[in-house]
N, CA, C and O atoms as a Maestro MAE file, in Angstrom:
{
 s_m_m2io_version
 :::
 2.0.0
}

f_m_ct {
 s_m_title
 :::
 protein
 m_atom[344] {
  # First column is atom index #
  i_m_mmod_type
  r_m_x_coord
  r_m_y_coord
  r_m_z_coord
  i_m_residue_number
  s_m_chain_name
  s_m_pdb_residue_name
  s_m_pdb_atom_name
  i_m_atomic_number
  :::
  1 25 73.053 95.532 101.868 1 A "UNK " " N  " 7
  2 3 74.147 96.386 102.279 1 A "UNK " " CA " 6
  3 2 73.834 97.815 101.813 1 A "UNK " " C  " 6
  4 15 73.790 98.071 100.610 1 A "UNK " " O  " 8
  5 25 73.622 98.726 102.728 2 A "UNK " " N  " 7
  6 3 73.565 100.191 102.236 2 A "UNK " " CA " 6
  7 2 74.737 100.623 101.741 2 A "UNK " " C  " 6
  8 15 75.810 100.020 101.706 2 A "UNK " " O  " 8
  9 25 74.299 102.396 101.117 3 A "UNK " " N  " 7
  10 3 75.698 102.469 100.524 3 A "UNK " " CA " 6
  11 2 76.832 103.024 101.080 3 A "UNK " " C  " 6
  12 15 77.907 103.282 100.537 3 A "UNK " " O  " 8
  13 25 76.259 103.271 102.912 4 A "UNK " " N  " 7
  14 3 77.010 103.663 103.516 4 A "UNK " " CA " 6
  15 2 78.063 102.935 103.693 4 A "UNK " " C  " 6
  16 15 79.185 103.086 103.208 4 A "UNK " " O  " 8
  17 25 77.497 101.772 104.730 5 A "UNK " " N  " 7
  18 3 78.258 100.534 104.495 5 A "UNK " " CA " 6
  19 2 79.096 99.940 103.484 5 A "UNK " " C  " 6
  20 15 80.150 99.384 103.793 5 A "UNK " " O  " 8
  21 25 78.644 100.034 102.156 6 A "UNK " " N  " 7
  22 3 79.354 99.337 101.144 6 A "UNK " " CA " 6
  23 2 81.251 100.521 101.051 6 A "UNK " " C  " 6
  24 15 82.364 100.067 100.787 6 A "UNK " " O  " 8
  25 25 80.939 101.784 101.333 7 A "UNK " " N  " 7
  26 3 81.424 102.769 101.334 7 A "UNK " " CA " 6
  27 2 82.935 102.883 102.224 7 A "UNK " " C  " 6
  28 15 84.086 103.093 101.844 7 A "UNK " " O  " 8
  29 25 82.284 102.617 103.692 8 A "UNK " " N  " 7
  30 3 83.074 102.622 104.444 8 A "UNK " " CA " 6
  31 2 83.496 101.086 103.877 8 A "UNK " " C  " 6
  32 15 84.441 101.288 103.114 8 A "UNK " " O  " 8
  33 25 83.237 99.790 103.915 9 A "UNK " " N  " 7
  34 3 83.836 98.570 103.883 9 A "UNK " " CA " 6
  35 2 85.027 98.618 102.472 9 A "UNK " " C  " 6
  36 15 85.718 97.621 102.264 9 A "UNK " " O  " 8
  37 25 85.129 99.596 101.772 10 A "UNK " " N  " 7
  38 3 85.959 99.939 100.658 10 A "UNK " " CA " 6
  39 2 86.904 100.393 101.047 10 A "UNK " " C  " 6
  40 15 88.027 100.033 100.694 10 A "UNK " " O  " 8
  41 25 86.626 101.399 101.967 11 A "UNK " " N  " 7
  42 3 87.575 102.147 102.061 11 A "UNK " " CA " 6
  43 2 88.488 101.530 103.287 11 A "UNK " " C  " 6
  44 15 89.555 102.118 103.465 11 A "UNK " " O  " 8
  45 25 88.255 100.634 103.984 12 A "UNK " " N  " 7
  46 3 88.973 100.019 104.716 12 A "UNK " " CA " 6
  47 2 89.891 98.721 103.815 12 A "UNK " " C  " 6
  48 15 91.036 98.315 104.013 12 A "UNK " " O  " 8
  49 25 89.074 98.382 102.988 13 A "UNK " " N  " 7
  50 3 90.004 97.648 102.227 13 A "UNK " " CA " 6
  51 2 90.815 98.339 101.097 13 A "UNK " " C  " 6
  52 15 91.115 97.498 100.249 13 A "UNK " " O  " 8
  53 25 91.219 99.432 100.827 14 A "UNK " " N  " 7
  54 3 91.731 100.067 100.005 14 A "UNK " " CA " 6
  55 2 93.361 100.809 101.751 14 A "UNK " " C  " 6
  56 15 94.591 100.798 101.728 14 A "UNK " " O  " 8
  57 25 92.651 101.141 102.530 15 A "UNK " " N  " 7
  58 3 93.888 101.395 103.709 15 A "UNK " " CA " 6
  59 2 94.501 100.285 103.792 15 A "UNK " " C  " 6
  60 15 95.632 100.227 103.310 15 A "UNK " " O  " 8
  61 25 93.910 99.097 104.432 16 A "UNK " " N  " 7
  62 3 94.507 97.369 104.675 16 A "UNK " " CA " 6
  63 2 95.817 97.316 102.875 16 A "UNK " " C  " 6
  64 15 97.047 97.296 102.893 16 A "UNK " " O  " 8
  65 25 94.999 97.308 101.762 17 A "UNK " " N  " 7
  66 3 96.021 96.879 100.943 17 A "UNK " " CA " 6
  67 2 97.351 98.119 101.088 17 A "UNK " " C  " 6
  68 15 98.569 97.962 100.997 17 A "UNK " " O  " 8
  69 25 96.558 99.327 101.340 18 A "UNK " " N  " 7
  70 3 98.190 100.015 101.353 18 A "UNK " " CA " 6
  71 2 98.921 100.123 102.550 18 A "UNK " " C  " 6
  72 15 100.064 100.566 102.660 18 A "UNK " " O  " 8
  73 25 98.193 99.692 103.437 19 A "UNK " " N  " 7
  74 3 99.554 99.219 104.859 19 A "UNK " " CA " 6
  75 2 100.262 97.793 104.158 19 A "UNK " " C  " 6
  76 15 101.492 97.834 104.175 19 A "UNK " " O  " 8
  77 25 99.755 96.727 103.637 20 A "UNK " " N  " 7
  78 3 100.256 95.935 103.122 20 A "UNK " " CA " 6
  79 2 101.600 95.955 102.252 20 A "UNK " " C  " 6
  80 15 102.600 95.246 102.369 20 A "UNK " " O  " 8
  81 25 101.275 97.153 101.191 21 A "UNK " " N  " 7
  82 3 101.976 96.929 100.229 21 A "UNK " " CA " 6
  83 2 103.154 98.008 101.043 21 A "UNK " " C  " 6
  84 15 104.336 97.697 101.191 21 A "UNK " " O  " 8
  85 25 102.789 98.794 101.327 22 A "UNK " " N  " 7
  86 3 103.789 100.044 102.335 22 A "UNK " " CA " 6
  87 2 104.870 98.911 103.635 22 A "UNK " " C  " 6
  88 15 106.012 99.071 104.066 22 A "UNK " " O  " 8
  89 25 103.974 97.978 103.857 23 A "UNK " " N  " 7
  90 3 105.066 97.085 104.859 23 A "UNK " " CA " 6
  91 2 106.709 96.700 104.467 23 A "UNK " " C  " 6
  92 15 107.790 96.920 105.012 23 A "UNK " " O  " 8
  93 25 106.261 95.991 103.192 24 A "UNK " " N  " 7
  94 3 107.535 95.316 102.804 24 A "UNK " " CA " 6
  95 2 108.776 96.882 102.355 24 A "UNK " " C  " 6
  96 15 110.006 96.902 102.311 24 A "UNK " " O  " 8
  97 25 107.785 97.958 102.105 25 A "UNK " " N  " 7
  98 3 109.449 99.264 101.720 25 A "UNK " " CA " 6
  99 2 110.112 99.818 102.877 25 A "UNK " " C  " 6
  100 15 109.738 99.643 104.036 25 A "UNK " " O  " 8
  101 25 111.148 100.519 102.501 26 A "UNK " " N  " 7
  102 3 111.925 101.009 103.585 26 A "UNK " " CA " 6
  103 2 111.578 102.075 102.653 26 A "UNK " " C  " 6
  104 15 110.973 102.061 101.581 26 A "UNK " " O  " 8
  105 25 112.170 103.088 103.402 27 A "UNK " " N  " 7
  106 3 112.273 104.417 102.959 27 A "UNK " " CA " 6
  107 2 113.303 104.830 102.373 27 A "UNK " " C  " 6
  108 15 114.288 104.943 103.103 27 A "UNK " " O  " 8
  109 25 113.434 105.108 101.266 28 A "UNK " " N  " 7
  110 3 114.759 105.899 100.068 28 A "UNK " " CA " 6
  111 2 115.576 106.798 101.579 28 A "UNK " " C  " 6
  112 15 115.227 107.448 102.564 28 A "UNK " " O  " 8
  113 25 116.866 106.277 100.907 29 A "UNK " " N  " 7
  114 3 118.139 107.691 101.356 29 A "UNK " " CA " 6
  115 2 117.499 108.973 100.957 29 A "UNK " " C  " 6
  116 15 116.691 108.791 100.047 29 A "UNK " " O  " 8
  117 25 117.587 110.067 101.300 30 A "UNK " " N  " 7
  118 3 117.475 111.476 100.955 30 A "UNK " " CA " 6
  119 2 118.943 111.926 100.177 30 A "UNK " " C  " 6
  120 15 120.014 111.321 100.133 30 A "UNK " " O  " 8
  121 25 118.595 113.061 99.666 31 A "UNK " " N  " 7
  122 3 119.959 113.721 99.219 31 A "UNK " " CA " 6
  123 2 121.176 114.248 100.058 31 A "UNK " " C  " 6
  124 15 120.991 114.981 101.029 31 A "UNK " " O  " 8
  125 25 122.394 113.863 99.665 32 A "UNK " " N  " 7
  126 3 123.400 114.872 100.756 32 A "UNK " " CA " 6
  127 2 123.058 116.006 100.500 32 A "UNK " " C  " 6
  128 15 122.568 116.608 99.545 32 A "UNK " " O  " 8
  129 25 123.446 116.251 101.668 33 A "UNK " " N  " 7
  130 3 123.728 117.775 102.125 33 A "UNK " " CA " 6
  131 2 123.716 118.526 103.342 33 A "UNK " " C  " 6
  132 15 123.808 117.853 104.368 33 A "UNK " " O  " 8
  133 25 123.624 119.763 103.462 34 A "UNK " " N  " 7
  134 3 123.479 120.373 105.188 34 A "UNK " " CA " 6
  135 2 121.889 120.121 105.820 34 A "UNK " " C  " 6
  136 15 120.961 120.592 105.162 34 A "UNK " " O  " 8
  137 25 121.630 119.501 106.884 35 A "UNK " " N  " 7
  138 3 120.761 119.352 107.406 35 A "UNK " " CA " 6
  139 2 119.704 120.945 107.820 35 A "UNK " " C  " 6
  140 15 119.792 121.416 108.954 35 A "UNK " " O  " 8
  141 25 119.094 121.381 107.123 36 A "UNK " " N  " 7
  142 3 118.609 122.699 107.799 36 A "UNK " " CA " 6
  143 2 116.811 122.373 108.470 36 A "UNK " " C  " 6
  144 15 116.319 123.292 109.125 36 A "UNK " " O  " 8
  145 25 116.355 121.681 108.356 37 A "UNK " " N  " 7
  146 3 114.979 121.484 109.111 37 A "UNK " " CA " 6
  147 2 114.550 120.596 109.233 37 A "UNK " " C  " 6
  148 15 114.398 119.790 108.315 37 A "UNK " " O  " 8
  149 25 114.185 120.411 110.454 38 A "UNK " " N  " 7
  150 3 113.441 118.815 110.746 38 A "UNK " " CA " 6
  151 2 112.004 119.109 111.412 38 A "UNK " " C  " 6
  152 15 111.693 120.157 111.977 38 A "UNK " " O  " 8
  153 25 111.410 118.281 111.280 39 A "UNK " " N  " 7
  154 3 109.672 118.391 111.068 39 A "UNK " " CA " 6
  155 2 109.225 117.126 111.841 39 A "UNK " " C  " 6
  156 15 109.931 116.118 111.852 39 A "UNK " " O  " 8
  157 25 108.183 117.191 112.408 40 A "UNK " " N  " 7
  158 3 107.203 116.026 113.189 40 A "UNK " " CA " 6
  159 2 105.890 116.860 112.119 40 A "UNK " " C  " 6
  160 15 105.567 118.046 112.172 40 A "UNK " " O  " 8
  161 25 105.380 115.878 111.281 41 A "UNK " " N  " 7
  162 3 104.384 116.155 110.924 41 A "UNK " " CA " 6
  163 2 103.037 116.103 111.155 41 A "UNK " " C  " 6
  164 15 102.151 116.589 110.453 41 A "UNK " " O  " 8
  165 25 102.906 115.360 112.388 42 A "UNK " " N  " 7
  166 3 101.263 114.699 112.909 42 A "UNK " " CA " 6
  167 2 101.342 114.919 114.136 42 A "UNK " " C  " 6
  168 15 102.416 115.181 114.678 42 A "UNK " " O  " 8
  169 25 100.065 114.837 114.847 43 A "UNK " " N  " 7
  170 3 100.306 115.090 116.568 43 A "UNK " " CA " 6
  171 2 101.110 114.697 117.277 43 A "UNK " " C  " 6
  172 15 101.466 113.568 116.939 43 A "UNK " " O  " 8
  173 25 101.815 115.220 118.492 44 A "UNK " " N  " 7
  174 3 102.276 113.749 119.125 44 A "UNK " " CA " 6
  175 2 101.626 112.870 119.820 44 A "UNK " " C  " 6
  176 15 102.066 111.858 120.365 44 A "UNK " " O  " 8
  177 25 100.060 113.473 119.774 45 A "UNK " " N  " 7
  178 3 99.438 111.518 120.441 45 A "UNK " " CA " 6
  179 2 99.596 110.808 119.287 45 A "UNK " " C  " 6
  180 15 99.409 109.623 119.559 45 A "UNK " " O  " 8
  181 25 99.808 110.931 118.321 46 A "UNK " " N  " 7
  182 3 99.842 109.679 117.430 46 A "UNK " " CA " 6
  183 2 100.982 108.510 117.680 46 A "UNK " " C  " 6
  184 15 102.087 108.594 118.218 46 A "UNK " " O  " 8
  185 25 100.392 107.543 117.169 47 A "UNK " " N  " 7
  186 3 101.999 106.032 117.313 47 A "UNK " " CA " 6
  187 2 102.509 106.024 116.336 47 A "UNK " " C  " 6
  188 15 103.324 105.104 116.263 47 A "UNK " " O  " 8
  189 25 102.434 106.712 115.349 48 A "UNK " " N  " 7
  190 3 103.225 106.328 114.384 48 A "UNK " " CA " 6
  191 2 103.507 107.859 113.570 48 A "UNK " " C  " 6
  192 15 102.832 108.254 112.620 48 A "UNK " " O  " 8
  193 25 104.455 108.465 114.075 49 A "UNK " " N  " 7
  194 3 104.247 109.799 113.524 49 A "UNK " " CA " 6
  195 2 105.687 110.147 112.453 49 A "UNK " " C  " 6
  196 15 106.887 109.993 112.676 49 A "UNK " " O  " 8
  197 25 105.052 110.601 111.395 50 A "UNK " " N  " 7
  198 3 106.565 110.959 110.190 50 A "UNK " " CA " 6
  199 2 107.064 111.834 110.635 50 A "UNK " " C  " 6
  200 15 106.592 112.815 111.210 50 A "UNK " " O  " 8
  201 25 108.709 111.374 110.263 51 A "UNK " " N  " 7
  202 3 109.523 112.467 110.801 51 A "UNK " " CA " 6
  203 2 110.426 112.927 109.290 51 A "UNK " " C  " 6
  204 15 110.882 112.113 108.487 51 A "UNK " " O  " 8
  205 25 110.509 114.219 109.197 52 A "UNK " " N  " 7
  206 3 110.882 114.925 108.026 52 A "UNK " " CA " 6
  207 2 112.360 115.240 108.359 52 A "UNK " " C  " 6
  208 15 112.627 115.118 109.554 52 A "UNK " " O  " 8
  209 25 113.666 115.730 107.318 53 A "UNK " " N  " 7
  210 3 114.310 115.589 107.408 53 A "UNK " " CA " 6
  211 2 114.422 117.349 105.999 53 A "UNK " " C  " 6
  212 15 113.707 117.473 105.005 53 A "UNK " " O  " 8
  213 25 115.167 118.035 106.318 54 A "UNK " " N  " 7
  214 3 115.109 119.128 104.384 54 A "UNK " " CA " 6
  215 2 116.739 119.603 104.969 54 A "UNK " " C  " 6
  216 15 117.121 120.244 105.948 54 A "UNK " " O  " 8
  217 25 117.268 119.089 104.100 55 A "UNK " " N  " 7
  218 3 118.121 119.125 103.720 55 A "UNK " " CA " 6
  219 2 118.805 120.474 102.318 55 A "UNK " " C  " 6
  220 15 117.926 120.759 101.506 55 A "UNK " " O  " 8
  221 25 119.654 120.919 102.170 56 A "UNK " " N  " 7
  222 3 120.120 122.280 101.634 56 A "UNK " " CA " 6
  223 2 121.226 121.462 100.269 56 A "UNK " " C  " 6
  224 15 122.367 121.417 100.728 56 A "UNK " " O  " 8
  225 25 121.192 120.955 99.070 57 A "UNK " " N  " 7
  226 3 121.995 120.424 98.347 57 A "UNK " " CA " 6
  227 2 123.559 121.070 97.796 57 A "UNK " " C  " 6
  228 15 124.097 122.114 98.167 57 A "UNK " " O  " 8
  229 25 123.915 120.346 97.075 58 A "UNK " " N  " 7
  230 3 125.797 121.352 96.932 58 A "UNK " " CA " 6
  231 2 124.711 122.444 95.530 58 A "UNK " " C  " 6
  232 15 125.098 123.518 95.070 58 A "UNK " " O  " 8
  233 25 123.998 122.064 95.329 59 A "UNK " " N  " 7
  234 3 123.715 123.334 94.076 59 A "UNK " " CA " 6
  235 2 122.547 124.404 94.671 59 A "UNK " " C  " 6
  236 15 121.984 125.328 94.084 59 A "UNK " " O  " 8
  237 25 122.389 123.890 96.159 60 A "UNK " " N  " 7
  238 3 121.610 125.095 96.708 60 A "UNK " " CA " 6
  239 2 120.286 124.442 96.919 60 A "UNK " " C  " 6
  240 15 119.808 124.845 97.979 60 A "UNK " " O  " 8
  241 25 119.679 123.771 96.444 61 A "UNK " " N  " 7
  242 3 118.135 123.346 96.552 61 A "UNK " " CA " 6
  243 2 117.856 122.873 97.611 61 A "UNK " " C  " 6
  244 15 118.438 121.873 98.031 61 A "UNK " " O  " 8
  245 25 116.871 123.508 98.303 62 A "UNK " " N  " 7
  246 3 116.205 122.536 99.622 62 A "UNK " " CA " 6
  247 2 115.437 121.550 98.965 62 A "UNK " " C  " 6
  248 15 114.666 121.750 98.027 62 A "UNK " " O  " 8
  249 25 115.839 119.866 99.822 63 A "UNK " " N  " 7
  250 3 115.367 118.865 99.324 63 A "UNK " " CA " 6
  251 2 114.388 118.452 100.895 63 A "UNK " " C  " 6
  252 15 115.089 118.646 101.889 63 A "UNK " " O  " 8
  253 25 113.051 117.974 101.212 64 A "UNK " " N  " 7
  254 3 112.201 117.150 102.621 64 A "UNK " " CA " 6
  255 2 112.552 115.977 101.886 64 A "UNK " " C  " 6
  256 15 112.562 115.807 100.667 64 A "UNK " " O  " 8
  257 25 112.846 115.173 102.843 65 A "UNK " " N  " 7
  258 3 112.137 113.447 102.390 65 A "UNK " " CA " 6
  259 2 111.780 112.938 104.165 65 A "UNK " " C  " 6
  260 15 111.904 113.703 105.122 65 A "UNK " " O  " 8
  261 25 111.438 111.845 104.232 66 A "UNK " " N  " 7
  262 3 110.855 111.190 105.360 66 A "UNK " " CA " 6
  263 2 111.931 110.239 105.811 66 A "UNK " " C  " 6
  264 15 112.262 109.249 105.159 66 A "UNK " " O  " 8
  265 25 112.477 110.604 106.998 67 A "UNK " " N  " 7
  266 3 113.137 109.478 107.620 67 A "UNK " " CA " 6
  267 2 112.962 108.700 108.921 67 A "UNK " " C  " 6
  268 15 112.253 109.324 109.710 67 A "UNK " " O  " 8
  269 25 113.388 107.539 109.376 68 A "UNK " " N  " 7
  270 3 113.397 106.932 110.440 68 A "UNK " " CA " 6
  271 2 113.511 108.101 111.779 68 A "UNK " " C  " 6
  272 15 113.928 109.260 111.790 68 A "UNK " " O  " 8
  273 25 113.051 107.394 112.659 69 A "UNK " " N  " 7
  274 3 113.162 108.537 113.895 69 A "UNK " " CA " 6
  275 2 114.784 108.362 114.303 69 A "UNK " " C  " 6
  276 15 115.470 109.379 114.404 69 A "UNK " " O  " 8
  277 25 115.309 107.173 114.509 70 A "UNK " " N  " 7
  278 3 116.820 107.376 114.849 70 A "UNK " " CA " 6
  279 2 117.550 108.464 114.003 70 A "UNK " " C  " 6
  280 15 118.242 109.397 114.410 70 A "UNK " " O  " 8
  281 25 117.198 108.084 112.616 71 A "UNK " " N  " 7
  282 3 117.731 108.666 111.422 71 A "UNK " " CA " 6
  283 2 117.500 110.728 112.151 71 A "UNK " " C  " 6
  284 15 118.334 111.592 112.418 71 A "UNK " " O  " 8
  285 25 116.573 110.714 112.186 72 A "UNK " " N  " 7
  286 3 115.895 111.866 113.278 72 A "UNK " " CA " 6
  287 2 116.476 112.365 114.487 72 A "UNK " " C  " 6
  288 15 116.941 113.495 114.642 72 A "UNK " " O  " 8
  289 25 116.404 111.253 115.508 73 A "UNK " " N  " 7
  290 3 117.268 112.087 116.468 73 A "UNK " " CA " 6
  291 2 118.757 112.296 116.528 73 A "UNK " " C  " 6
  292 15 119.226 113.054 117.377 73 A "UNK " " O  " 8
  293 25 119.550 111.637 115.637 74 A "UNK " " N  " 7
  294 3 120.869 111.555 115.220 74 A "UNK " " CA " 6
  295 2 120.804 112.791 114.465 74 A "UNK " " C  " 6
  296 15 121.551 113.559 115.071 74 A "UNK " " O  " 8
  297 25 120.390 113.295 113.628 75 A "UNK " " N  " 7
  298 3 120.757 114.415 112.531 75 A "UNK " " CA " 6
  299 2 120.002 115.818 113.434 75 A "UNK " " C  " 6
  300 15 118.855 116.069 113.805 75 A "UNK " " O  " 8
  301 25 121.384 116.549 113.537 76 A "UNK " " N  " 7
  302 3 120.732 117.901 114.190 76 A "UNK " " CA " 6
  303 2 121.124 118.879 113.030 76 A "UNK " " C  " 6
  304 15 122.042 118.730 112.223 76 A "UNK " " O  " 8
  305 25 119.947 120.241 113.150 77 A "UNK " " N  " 7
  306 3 120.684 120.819 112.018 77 A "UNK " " CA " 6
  307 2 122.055 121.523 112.156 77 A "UNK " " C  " 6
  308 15 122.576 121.897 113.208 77 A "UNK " " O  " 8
  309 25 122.570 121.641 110.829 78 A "UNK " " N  " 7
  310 3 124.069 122.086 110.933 78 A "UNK " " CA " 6
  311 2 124.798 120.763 110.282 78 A "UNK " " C  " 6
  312 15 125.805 120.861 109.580 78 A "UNK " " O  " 8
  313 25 124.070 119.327 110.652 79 A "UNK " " N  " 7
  314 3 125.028 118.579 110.278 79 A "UNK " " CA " 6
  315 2 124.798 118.113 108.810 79 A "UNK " " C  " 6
  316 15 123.855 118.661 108.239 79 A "UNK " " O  " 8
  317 25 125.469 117.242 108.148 80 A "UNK " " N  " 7
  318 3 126.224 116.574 107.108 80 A "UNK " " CA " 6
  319 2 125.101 115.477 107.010 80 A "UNK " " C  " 6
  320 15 125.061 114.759 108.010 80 A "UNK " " O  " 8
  321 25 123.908 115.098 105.745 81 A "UNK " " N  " 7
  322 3 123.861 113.789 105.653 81 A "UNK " " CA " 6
  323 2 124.097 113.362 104.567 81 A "UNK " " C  " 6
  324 15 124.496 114.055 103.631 81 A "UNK " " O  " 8
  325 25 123.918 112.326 104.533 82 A "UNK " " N  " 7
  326 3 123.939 111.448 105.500 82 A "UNK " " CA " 6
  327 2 125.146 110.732 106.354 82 A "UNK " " C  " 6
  328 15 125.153 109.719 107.053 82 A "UNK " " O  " 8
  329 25 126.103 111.624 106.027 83 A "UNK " " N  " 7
  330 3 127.396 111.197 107.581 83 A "UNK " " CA " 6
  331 2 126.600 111.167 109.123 83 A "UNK " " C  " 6
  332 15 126.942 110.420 110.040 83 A "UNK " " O  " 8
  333 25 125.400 112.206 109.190 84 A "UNK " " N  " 7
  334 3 125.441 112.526 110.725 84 A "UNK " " CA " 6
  335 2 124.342 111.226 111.160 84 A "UNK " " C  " 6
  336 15 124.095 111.027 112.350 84 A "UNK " " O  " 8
  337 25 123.694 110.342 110.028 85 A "UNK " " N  " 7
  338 3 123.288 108.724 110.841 85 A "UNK " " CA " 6
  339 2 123.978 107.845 110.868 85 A "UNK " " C  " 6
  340 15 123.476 106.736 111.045 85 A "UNK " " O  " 8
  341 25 125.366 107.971 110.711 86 A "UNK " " N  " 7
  342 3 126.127 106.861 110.717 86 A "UNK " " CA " 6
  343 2 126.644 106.881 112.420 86 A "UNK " " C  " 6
  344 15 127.383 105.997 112.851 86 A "UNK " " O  " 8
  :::
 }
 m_bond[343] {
  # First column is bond index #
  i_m_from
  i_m_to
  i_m_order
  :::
  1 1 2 1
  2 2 3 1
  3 3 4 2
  4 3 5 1
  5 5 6 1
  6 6 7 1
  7 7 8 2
  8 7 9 1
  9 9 10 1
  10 10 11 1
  11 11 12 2
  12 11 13 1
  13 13 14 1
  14 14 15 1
  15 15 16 2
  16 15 17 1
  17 17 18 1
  18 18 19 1
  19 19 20 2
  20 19 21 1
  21 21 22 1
  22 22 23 1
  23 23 24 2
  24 23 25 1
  25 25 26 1
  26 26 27 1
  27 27 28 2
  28 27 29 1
  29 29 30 1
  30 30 31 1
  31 31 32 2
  32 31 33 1
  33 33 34 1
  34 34 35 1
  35 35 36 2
  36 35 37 1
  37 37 38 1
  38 38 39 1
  39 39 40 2
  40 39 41 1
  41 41 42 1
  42 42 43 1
  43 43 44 2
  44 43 45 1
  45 45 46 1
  46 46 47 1
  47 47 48 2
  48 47 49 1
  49 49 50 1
  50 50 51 1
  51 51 52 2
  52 51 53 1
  53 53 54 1
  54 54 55 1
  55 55 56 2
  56 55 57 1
  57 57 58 1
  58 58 59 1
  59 59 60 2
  60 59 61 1
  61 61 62 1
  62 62 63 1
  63 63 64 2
  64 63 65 1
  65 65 66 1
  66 66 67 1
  67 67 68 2
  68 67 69 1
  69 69 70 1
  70 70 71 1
  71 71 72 2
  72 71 73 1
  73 73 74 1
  74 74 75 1
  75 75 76 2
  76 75 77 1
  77 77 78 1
  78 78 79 1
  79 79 80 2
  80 79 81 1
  81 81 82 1
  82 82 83 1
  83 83 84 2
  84 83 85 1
  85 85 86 1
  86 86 87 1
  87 87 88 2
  88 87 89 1
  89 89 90 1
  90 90 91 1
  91 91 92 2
  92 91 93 1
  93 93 94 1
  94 94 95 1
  95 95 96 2
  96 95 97 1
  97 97 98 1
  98 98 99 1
  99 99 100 2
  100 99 101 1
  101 101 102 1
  102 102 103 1
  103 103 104 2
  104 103 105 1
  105 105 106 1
  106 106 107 1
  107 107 108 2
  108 107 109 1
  109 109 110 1
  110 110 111 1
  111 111 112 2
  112 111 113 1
  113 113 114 1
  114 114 115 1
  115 115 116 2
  116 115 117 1
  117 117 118 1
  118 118 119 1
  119 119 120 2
  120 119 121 1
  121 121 122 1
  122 122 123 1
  123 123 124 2
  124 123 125 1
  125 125 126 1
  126 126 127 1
  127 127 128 2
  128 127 129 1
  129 129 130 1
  130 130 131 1
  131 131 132 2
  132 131 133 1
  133 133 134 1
  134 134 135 1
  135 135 136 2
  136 135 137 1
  137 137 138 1
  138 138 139 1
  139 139 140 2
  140 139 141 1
  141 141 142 1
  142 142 143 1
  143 143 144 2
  144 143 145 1
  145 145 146 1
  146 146 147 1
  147 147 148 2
  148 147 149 1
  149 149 150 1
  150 150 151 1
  151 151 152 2
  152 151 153 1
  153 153 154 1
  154 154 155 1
  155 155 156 2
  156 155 157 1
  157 157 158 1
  158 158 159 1
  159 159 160 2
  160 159 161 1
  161 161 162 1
  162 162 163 1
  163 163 164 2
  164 163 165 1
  165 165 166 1
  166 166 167 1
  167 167 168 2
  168 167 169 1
  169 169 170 1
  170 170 171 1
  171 171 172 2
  172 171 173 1
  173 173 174 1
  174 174 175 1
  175 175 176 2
  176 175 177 1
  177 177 178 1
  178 178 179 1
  179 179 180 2
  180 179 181 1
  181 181 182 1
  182 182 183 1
  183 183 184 2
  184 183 185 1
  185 185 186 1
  186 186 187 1
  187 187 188 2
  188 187 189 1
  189 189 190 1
  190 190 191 1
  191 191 192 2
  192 191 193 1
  193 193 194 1
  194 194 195 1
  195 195 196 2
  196 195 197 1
  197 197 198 1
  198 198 199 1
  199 199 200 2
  200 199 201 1
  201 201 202 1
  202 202 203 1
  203 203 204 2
  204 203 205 1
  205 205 206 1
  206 206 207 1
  207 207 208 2
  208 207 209 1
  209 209 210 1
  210 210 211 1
  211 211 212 2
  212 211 213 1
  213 213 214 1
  214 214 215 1
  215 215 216 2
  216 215 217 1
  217 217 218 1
  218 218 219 1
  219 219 220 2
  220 219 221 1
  221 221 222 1
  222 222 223 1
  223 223 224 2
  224 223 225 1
  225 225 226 1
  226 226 227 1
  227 227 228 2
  228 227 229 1
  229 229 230 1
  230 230 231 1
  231 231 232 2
  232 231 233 1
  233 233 234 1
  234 234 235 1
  235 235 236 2
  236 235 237 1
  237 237 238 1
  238 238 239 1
  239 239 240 2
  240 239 241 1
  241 241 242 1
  242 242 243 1
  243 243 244 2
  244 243 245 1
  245 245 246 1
  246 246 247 1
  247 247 248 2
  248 247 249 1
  249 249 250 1
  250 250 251 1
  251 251 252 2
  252 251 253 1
  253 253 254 1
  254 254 255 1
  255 255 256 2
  256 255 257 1
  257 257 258 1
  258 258 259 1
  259 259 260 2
  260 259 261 1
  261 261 262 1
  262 262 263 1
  263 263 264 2
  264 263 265 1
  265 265 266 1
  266 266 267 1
  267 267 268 2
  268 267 269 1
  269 269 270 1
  270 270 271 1
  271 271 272 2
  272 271 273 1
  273 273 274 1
  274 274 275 1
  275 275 276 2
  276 275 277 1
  277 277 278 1
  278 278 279 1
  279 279 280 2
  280 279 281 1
  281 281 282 1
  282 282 283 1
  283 283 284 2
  284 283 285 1
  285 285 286 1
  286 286 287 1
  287 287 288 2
  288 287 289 1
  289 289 290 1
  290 290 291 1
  291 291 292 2
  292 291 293 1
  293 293 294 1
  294 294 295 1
  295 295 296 2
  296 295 297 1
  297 297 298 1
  298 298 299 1
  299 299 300 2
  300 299 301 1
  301 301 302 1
  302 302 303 1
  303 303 304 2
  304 303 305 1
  305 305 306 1
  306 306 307 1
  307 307 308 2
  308 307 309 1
  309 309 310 1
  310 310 311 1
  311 311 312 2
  312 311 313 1
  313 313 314 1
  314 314 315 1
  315 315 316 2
  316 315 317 1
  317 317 318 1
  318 318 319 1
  319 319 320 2
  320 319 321 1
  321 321 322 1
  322 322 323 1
  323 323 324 2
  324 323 325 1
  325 325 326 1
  326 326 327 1
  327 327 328 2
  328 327 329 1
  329 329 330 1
  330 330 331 1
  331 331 332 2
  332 331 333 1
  333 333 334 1
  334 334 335 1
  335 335 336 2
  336 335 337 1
  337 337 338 1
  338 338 339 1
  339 339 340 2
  340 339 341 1
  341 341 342 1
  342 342 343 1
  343 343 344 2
  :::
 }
}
């Protein structure tokens, strides 16, 4: 086995265990607050693309976290979350 090979065959088993272990989580709630920016972070040819969510807190701090795409097309900015995925 070269060490190319040995190289790449690692690194595919190091992606495989973290789609694995990434399967079984959901993604954390984000913080309330006013919705001010939403983000597509990867191309859109991609299938599986993160969708960002930054949010404005009651003490002022812009908070990103990653949410579901419904979670996504439900929250426009201006609104309230997490009231505006319900």
């Amino acid at each position: 086995m070269t060490y190319r090979t040995r190289t790449r065959a690692a690194a595919v088993a190091v992606t495989v265990s973290a789609l694995a272990l990434l399967a079984g989580c959901s993604l954390p709630d984000g913080p309330a607050g006013v919705v001010v920016a939403r983000a597509e972070r990867t191309p859109p040819a991609s299938k599986n693309r993160p969708y960002f969510l930054t949010v404005r807190t009651a003490n002022g701090d812009r908070k990103d976290f990653q949410v579901y795409i419904d979670d996504y097309d439900q929250c426009s900015i201006g609104e309230r979350y997490p009231a505006c995925k319900q």
